[in-house]
VOBA-1610 file (N, C-alpha, C; in pm, whole numbers, padded with zeros to 5 digits, always signed):
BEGIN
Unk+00085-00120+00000Unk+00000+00000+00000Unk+00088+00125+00000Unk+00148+00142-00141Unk+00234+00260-00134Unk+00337+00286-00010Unk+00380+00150-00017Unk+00507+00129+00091Unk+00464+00167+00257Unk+00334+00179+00240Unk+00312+00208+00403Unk+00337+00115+00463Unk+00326+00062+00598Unk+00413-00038+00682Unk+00283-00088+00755Unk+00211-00232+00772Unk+00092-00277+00862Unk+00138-00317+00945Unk+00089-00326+01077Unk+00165-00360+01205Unk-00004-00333+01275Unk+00025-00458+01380Unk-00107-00443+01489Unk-00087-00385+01633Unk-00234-00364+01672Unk-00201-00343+01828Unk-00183-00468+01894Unk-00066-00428+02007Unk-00030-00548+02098Unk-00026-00515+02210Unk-00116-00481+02292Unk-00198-00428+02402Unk-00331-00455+02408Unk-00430-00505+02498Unk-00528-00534+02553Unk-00641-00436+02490Unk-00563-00267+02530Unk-00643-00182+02434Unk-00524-00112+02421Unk-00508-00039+02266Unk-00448+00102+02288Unk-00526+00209+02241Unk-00470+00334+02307Unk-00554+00417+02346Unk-00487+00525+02221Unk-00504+00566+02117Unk-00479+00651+02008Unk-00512+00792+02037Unk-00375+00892+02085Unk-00371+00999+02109Unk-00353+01133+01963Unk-00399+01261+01990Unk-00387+01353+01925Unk-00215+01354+01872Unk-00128+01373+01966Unk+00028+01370+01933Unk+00105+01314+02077Unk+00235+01303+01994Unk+00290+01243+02135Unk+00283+01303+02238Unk+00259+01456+02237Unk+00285+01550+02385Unk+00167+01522+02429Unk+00038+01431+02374Unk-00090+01451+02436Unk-00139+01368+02558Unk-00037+01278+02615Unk-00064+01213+02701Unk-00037+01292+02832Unk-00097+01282+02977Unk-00026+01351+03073Unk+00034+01259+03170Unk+00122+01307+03289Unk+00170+01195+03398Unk+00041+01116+03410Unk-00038+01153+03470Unk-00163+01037+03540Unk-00191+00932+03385Unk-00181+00946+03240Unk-00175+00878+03119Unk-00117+00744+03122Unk+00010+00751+03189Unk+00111+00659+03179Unk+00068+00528+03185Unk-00005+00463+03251Unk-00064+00310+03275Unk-00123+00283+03137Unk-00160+00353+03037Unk-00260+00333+02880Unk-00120+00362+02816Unk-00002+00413+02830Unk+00120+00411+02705Unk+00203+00289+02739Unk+00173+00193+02830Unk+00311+00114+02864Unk+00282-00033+02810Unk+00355-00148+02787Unk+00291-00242+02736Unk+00347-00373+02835Unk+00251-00428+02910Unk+00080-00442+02918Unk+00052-00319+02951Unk-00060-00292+02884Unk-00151-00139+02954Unk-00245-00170+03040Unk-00242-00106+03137Unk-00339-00076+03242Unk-00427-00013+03194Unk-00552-00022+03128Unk-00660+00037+03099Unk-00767+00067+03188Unk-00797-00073+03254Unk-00909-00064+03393Unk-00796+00016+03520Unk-00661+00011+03528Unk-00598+00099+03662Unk-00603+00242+03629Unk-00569+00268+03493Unk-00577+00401+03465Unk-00727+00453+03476Unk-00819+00420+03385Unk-00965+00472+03417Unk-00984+00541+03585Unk-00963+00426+03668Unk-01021+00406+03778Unk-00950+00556+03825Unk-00828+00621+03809Unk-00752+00680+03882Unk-00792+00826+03830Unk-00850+00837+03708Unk-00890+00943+03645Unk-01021+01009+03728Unk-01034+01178+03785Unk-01125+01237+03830Unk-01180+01310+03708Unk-01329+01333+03744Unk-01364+01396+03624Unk-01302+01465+03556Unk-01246+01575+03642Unk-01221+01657+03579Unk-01116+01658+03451Unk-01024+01513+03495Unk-00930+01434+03414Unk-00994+01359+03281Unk-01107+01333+03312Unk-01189+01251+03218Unk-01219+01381+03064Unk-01239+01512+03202Unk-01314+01606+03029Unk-01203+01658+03004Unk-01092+01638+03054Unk-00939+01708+02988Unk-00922+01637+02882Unk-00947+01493+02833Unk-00944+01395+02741Unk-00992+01505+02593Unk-01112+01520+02623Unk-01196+01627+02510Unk-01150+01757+02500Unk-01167+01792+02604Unk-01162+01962+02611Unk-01011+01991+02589Unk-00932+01925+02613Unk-00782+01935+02581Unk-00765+01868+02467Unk-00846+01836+02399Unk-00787+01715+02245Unk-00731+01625+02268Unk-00694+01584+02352Unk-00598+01486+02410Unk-00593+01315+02317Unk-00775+01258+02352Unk-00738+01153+02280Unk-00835+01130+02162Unk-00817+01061+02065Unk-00908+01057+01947Unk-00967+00914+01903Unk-00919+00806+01926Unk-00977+00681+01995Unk-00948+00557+02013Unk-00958+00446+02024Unk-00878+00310+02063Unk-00892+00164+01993Unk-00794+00098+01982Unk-00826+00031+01965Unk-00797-00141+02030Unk-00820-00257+01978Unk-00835-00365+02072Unk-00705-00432+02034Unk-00693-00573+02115Unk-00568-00600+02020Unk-00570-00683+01944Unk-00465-00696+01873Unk-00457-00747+01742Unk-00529-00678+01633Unk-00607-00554+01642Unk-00632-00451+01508Unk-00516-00410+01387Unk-00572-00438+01301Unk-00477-00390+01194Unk-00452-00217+01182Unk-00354-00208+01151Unk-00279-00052+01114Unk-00218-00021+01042Unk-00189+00114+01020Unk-00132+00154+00903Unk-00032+00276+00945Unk+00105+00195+00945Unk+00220+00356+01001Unk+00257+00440+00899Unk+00217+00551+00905Unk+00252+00674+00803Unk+00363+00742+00880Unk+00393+00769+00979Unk+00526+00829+01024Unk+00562+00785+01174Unk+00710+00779+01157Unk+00750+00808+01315Unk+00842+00912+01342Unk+00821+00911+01521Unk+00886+01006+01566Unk+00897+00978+01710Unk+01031+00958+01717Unk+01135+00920+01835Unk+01061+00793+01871Unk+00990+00790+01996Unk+00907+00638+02080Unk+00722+00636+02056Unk+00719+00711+01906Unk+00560+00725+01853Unk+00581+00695+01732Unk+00440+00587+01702Unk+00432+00631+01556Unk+00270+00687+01551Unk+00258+00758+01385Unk+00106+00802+01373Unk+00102+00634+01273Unk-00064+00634+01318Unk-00124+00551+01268Unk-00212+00583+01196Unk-00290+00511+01117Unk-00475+00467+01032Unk-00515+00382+01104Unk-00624+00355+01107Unk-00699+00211+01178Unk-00786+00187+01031Unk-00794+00099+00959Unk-00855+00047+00828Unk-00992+00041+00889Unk-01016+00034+00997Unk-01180-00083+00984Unk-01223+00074+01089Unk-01229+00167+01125Unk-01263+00320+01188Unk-01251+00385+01064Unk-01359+00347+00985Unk-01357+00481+00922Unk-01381+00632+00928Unk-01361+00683+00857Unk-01373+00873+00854Unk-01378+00942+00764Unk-01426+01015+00720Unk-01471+01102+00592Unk-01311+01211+00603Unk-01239+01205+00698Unk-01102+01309+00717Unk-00981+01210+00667Unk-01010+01079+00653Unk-00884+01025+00571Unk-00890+00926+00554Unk-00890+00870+00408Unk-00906+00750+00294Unk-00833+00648+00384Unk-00758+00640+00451Unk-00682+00528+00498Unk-00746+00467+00643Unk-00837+00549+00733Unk-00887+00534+00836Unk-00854+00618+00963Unk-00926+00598+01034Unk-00922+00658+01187Unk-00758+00704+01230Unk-00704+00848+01207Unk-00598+00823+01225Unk-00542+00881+01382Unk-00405+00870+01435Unk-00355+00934+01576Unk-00259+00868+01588Unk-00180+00906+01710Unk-00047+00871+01750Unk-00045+00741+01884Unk+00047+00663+01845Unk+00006+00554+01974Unk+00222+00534+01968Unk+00230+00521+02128Unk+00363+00447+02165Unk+00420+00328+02066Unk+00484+00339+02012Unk+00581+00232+01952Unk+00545+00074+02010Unk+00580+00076+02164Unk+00617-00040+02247Unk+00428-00095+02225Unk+00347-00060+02148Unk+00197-00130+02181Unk+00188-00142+02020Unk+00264-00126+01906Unk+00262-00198+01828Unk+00337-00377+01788Unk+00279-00378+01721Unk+00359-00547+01729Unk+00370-00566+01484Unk+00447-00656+01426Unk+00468-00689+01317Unk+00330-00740+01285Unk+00264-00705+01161Unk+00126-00806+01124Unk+00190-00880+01039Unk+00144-01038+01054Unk+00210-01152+00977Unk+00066-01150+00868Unk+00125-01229+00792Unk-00001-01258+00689Unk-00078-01367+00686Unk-00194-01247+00727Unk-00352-01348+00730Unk-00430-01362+00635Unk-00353-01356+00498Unk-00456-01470+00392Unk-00512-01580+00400Unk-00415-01648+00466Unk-00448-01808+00507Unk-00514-01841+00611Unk-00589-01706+00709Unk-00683-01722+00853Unk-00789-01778+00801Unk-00873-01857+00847Unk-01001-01917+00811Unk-01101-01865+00878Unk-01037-01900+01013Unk-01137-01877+01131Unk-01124-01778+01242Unk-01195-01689+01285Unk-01154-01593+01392Unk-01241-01634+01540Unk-01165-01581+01635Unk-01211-01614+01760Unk-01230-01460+01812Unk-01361-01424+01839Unk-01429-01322+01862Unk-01480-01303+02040Unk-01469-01218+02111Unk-01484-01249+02207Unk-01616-01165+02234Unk-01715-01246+02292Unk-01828-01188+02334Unk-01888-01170+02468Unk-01767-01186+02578Unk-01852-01165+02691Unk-01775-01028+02715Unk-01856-00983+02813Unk-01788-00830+02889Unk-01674-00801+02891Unk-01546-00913+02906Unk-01419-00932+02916Unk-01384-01044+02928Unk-01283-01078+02873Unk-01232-01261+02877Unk-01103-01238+02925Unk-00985-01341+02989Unk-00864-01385+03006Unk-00798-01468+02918Unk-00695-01336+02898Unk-00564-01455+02742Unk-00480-01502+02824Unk-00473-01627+02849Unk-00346-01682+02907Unk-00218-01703+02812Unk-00095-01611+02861Unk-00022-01633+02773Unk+00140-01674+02847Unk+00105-01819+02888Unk+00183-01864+02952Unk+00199-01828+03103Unk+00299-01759+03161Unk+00290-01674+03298Unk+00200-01537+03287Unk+00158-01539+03127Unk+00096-01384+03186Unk-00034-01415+03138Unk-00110-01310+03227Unk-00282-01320+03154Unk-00274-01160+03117Unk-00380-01140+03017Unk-00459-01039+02976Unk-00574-01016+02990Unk-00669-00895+03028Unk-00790-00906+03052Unk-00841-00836+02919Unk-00904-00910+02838Unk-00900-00861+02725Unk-01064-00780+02679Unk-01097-00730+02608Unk-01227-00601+02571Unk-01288-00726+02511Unk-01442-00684+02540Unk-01552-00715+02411Unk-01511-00671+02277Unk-01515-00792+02208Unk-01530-00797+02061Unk-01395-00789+02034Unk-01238-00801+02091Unk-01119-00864+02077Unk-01143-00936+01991Unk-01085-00924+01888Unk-01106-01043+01754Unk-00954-01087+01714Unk-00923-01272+01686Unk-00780-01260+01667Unk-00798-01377+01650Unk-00751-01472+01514Unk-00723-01551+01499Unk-00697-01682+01545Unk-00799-01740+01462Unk-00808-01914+01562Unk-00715-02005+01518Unk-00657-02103+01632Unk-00566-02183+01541Unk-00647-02343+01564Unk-00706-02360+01701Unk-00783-02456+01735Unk-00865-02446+01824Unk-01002-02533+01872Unk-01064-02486+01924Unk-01073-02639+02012Unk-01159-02637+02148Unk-01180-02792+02172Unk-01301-02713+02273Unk-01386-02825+02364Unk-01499-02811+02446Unk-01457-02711+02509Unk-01348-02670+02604Unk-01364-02546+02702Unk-01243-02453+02632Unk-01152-02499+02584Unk-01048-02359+02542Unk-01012-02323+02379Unk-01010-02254+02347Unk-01004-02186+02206Unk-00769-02151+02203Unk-00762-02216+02127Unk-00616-02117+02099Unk-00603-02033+01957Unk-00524-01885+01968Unk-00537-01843+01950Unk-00402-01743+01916Unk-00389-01682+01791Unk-00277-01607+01767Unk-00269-01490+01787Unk-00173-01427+01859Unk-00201-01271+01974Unk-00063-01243+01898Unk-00034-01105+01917Unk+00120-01037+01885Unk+00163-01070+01996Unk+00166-01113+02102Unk+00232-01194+02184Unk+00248-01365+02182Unk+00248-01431+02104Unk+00253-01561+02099Unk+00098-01659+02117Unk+00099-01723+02092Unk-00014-01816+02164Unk-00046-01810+02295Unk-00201-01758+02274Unk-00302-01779+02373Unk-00417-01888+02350Unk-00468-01910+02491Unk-00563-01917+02535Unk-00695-01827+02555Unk-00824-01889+02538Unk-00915-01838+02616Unk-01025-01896+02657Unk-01062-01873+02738Unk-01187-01984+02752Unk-01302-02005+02660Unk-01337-02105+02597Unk-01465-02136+02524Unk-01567-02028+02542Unk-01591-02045+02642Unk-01764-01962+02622Unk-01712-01834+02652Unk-01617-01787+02634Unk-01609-01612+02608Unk-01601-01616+02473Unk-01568-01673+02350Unk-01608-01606+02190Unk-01644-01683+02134Unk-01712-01624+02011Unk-01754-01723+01934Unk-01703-01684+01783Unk-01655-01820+01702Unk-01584-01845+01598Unk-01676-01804+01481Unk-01586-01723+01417Unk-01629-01676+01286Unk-01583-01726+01161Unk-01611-01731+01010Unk-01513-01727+00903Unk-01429-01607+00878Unk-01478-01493+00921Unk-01435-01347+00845Unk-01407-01280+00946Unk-01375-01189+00993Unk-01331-01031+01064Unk-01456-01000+01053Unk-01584-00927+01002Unk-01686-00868+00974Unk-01799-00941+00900Unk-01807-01088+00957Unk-01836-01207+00899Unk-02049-01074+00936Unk-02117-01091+00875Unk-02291-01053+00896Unk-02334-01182+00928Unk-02333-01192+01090Unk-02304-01389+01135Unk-02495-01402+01159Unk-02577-01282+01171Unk-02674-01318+01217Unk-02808-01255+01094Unk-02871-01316+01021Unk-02958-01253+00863Unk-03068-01187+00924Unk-03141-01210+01063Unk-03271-01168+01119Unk-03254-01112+01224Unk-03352-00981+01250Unk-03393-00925+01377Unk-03251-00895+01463Unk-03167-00817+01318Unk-03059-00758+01395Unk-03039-00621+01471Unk-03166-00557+01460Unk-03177-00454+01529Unk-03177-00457+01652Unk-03314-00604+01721Unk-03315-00610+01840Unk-03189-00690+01922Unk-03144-00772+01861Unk-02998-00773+01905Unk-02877-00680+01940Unk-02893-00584+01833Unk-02776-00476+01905Unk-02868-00452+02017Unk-02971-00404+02045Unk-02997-00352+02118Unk-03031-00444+02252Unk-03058-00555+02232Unk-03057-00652+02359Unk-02896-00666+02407Unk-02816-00618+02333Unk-02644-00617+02328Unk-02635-00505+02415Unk-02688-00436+02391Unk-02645-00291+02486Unk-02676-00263+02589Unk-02802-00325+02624Unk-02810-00294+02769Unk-02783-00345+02866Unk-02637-00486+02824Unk-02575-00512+02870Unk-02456-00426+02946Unk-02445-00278+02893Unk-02314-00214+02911Unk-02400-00111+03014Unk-02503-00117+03081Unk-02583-00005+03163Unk-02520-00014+03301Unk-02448+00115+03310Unk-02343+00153+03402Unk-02205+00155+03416Unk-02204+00062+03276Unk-01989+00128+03226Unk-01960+00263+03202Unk-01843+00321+03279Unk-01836+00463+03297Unk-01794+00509+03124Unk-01864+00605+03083Unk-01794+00696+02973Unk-01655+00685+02950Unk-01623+00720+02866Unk-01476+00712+02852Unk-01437+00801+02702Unk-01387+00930+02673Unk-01395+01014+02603Unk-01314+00931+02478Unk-01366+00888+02338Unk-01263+00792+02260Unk-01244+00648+02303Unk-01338+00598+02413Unk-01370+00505+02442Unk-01404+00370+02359Unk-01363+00271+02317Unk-01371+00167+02183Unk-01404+00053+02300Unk-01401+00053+02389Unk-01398-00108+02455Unk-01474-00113+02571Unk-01498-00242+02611Unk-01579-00281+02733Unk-01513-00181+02906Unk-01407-00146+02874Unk-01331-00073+02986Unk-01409+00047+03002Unk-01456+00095+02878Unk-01536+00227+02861Unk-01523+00300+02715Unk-01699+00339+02719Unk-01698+00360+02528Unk-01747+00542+02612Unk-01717+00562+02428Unk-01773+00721+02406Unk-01894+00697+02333Unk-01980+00786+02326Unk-02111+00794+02280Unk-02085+00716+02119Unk-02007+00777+02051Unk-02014+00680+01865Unk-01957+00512+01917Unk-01894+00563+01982Unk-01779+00443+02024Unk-01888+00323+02031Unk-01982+00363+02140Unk-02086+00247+02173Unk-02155+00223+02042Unk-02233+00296+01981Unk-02301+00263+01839Unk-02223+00192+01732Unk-02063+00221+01732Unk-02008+00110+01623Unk-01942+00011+01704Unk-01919-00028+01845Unk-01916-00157+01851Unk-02053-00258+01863Unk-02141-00122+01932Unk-02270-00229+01912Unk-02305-00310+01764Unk-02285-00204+01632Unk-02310-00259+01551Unk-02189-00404+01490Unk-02058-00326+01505Unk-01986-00445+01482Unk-02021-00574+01528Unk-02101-00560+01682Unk-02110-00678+01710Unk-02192-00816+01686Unk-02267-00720+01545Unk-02377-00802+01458Unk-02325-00823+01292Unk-02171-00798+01296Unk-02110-00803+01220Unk-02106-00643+01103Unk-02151-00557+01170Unk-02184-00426+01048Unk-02087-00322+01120Unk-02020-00276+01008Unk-01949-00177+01046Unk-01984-00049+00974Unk-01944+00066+01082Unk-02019+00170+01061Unk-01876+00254+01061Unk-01907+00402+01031Unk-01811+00499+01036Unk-01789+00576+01200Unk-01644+00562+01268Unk-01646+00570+01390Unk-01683+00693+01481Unk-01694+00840+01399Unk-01742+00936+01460Unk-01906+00982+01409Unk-01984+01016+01525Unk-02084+01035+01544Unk-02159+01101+01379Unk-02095+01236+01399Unk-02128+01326+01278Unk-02085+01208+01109Unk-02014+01123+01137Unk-02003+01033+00969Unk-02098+00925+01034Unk-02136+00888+01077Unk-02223+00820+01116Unk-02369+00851+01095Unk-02364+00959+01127Unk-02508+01054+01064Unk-02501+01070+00892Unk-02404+01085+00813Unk-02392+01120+00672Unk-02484+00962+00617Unk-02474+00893+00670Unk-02484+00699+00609Unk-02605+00691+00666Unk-02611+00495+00595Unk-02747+00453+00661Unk-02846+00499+00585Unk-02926+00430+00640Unk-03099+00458+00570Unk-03156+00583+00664Unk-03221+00673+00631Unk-03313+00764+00732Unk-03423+00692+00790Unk-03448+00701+00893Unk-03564+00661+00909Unk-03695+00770+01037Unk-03796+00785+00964Unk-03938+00880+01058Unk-03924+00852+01178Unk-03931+00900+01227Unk-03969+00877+01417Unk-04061+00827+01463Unk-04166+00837+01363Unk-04299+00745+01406Unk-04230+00584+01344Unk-04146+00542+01291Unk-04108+00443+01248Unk-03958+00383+01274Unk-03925+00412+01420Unk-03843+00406+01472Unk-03843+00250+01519Unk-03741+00184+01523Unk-03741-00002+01569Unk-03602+00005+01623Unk-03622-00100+01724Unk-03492-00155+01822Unk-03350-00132+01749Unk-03275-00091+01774Unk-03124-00087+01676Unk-03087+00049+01620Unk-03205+00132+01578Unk-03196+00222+01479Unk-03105+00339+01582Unk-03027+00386+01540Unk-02965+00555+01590Unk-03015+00673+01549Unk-02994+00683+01682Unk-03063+00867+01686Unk-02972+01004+01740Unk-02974+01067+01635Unk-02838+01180+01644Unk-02887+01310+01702Unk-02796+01366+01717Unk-02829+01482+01846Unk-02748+01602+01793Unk-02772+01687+01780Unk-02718+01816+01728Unk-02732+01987+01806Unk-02653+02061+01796Unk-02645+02153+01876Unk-02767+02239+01845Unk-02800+02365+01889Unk-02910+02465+01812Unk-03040+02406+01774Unk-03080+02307+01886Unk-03202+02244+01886Unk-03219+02156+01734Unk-03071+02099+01681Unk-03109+02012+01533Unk-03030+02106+01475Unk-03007+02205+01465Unk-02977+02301+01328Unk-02809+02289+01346Unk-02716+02289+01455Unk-02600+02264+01458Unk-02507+02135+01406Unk-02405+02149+01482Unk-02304+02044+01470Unk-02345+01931+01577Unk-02360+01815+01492Unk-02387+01650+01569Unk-02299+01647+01655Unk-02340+01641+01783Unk-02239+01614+01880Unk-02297+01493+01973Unk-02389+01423+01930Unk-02406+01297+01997Unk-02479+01192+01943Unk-02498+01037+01991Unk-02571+00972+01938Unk-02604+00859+02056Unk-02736+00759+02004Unk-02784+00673+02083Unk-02839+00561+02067Unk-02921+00462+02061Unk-02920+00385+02054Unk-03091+00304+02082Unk-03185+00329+01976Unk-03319+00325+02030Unk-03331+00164+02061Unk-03411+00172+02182Unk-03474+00057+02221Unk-03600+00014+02246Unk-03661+00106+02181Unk-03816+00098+02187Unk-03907+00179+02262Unk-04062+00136+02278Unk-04110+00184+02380Unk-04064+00342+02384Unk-04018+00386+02302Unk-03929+00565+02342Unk-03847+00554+02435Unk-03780+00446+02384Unk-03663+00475+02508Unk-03493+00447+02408Unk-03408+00528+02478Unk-03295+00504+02412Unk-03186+00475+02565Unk-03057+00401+02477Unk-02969+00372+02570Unk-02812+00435+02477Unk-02762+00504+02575Unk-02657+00560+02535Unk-02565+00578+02616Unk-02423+00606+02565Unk-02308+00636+02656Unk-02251+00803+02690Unk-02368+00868+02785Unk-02383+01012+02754Unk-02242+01128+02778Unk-02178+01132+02887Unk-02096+01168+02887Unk-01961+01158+03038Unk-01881+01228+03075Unk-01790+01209+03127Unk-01814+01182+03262Unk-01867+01240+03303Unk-01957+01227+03447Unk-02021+01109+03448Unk-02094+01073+03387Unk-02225+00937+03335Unk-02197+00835+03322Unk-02217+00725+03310Unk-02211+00580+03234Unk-02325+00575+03167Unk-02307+00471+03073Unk-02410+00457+03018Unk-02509+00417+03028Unk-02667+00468+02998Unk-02763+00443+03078Unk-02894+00443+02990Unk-02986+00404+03030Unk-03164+00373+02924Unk-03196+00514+02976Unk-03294+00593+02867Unk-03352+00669+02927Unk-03461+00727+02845Unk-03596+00743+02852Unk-03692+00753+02778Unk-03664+00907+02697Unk-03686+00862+02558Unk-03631+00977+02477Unk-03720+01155+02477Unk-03864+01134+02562Unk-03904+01216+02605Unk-03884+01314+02677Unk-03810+01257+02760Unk-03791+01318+02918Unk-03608+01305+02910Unk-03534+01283+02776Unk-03405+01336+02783Unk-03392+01485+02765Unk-03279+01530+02844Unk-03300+01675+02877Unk-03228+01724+02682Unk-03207+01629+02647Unk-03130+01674+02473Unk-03260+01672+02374Unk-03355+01604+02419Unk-03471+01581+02315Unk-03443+01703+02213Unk-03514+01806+02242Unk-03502+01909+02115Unk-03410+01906+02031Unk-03290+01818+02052Unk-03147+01880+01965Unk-03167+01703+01895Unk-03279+01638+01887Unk-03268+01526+01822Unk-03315+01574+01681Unk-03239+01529+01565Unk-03305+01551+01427Unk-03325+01432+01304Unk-03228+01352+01349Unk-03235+01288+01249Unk-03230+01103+01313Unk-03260+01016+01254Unk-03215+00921+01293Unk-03224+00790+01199Unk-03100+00688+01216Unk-03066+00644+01093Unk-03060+00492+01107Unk-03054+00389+01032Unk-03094+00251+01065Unk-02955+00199+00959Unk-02900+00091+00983Unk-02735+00040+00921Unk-02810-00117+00948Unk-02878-00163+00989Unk-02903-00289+00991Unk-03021-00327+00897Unk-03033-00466+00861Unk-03146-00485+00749Unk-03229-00628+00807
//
């Protein structure tokens, strides 16, 4: 690809910053490899949480073993693409700066058949003396599977994981389920009611408002574009009187007339579940009596 260089993440999550100066001391546990993702969260005060945004700080994450794309380095950073985060700001994907030490070499997966997908809240990679606590929807290559353990190819060597945390695919973005995939994302999501926000948030540790809408959808095999506002450009429109389980509903400044600055996740009944903001976890809340109602305008359906 015009000599660009693919290389994956090899970290549990990494966390894809604005530039290298954008991390601060309290950061350090999300740049080191293993990353502390759940120690760092925990240590962050709000006010640390909206420095993420309000300072530009981070732009968003990904799981491990994601494919990448290095366009430059500099000193103990490189900038990346993420192929599968798309963005209307660059043909190559979701781009930002991540530590050197949380990339790893991508070998070639022409010859993968099968992927091992992880679907519970969080699973354990045993990788010899070390474990990993690894994100929902961790996707990474199967080599064998038996009744309780799956093995599995990590940028760290062969793992383990337990059986009933994933389930085996043919493809990366395999569309594993043909019916009533709306109410699935959405029976999917309100699994995550009370994971704290997380500004650029991609994983079970903690999503950001788009963050939650494209892993929910990934997790029915559909991939969507990773920020809110390209997320709104796609998709089918759909009336409000004709609103169904799955469909997203976008939120805009100037009561609709502004810039999209949020999204959610209908579940029926008028109710939506979303990952609202820094203060918040994510939570159900009848779309009536959300204090954003007026700034709802549009809302869009990616599932069939």
């Amino acid at each position: 690809m015009n000599g660009l260089v693919k290389m994956q993440a090899a970290v549990s999550v990494a966390t894809v910053w604005t530039s290298a100066e954008s991390p601060r001391h309290i950061d350090e546990p999300a740049l080191q490899n293993p990353a502390d993702i759940e120690g760092w969260i925990s240590r962050l005060s709000i006010q640390d949480k909206l420095d993420l945004c309000d300072g530009n700080r981070v732009q968003t994450q990904m799981l491990l073993g994601a494919e990448v794309i290095v366009v430059e380095e500099s000193g103990d950073w490189a900038k990346i693409c993420i192929p599968e985060q798309s963005t209307r700001n660059n043909p190559l994907g979701y781009p930002g700066w991540v530590p050197k030490c949380q990339l790893a070499q991508l070998p070639d997966r022409s010859a993968v058949l099968q992927w091992a997908e992880v679907t519970s809240f969080r699973a354990i990679l045993s990788l010899g003396a070390l474990e990993l606590e690894l994100s929902f929807l961790t996707r990474l290559p199967l080599i064998e599977e038996s009744d309780e353990t799956v093995r599995v190819e990590t940028p760290l060597g062969i793992g383990l994981l337990n059986r009933k945390d994933v389930r085996i695919s043919s493809g990366p973005n395999d569309e594993l389920f043909p019916f009533h995939t709306g109410n699935r994302i959405a029976e999917q999501a309100v699994k995550f009611i009370g994971l704290p926000y997380l500004w650029g948030g991609m994983s079970s540790f903690g999503f950001d408002c788009s963050g939650f809408a494209y892993q929910l959808h990934r997790s029915q095999g559909i991939l969507i574009p990773r920020d809110a506002s390209d997320q709104a450009r796609h998709g089918m429109e759909i009336p409000r009187d004709r609103l169904e389980e799955g469909d997203l509903l976008f939120f805009a400044r100037d009561e609709g007339k502004g810039h999209v600055h949020h999204v959610g996740i209908y579940t029926g009944d008028n109710c939506m579940i979303h990952s609202p903001d820094s203060r918040n976890a994510v939570e159900q809340v009848r779309l009536d009596e959300y204090k954003l109602v007026k700034e709802h305008f549009l809302s869009k359906r990616y599932w069939k």
